[in-house]
C-alpha positions in Angstrom: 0.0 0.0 0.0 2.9 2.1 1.0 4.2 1.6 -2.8 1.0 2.5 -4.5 0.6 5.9 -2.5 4.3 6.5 -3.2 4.2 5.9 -7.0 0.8 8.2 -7.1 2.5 11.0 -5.8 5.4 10.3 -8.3 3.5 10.1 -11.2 1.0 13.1 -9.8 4.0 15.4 -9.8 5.6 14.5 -12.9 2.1 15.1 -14.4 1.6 18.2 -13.2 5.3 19.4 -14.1 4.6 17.4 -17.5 1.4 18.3 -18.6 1.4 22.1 -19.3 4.6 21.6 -21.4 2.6 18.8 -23.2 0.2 21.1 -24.0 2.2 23.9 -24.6 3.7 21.4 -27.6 0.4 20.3 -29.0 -0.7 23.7 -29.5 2.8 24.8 -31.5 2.2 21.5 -34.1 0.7 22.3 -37.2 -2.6 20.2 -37.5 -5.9 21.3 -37.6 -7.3 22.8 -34.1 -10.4 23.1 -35.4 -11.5 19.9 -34.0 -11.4 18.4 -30.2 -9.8 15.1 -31.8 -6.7 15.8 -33.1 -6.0 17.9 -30.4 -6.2 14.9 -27.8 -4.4 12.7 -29.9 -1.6 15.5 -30.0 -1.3 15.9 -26.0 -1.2 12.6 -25.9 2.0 12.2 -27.9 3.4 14.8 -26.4 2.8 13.9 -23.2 2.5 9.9 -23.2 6.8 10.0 -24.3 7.7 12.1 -21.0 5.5 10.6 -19.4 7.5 7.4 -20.2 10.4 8.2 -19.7 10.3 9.7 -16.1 8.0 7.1 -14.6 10.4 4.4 -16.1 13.6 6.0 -14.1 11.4 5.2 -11.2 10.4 1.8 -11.8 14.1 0.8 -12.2 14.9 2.7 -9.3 11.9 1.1 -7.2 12.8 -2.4 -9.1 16.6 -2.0 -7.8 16.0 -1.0 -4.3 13.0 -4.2 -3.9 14.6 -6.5 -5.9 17.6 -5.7 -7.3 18.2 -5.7 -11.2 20.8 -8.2 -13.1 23.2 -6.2 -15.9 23.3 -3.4 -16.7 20.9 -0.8 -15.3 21.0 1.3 -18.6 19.7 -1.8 -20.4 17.0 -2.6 -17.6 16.2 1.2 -18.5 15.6 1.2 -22.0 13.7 -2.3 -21.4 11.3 -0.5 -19.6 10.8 1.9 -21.4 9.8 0.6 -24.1 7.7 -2.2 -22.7 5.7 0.7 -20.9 5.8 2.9 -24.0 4.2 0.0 -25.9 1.5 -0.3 -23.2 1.1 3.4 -22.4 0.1 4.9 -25.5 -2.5 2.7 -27.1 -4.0 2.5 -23.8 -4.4 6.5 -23.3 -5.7 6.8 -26.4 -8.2 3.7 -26.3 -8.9 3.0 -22.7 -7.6 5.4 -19.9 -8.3 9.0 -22.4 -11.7 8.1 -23.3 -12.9 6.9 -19.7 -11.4 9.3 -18.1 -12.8 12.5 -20.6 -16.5 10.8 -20.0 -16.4 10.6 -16.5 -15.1 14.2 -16.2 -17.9 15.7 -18.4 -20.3 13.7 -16.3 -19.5 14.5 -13.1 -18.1 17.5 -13.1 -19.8 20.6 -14.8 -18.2 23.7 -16.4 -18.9 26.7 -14.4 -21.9 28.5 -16.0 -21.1 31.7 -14.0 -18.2 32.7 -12.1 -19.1 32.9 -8.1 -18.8 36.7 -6.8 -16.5 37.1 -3.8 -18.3 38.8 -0.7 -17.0 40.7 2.4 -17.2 39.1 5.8 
């Protein structure tokens, strides 16, 4: 339990470090912006690769310190990152994105109005 709050905090930060530059790139591409679709698929490879590539330092890290890693840790590095860039990817786009997008729109409504501030 102690590992899964750990690597949510990890991969909460890098996200938020991560994310804003993601978009940041997605906007500067040229495609057309016109529509909500290609914009999502550009964040996400933008952001899916750095995403990568951090959270795979700390799975070899985390995979060292529990159970140690034969050869070379560069290798055990690269391994890992592209087993989890393999997974990561076609899962934001098909399963995690999609979910995720839905249940926000459901649940949580854009502000019609913005709320006035009052005096105590």
């Amino acid at each position: 339990m102690i590992q899964f709050v750990v690597t949510f905090i990890v991969a909460f930060i890098a996200e938020s470090i991560v994310e804003p530059k993601a978009r940041k790139l997605a906007l500067s591409l040229p495609y057309d912006k016109s529509k909500e679709t290609n914009f999502i698929i550009a964040i996400a490879f933008c952001m899916v690769p750095i995403m990568v590539l951090i959270m795979s330092v700390y799975g070899v890290i985390l995979t060292r310190l529990i159970i140690g890693i034969e050869g070379s840790i560069v290798t055990a590095y690269l391994k890992t990152v592209g087993l989890n860039f393999i997974v990561a990817l076609p899962s934001q786009l098909l399963i995690v994105g999609p979910i995720s997008r839905r249940l926000l729109t459901k649940y949580i409504k854009p502000a019609t109005h913005k709320p006035k501030l009052t005096k105590i």
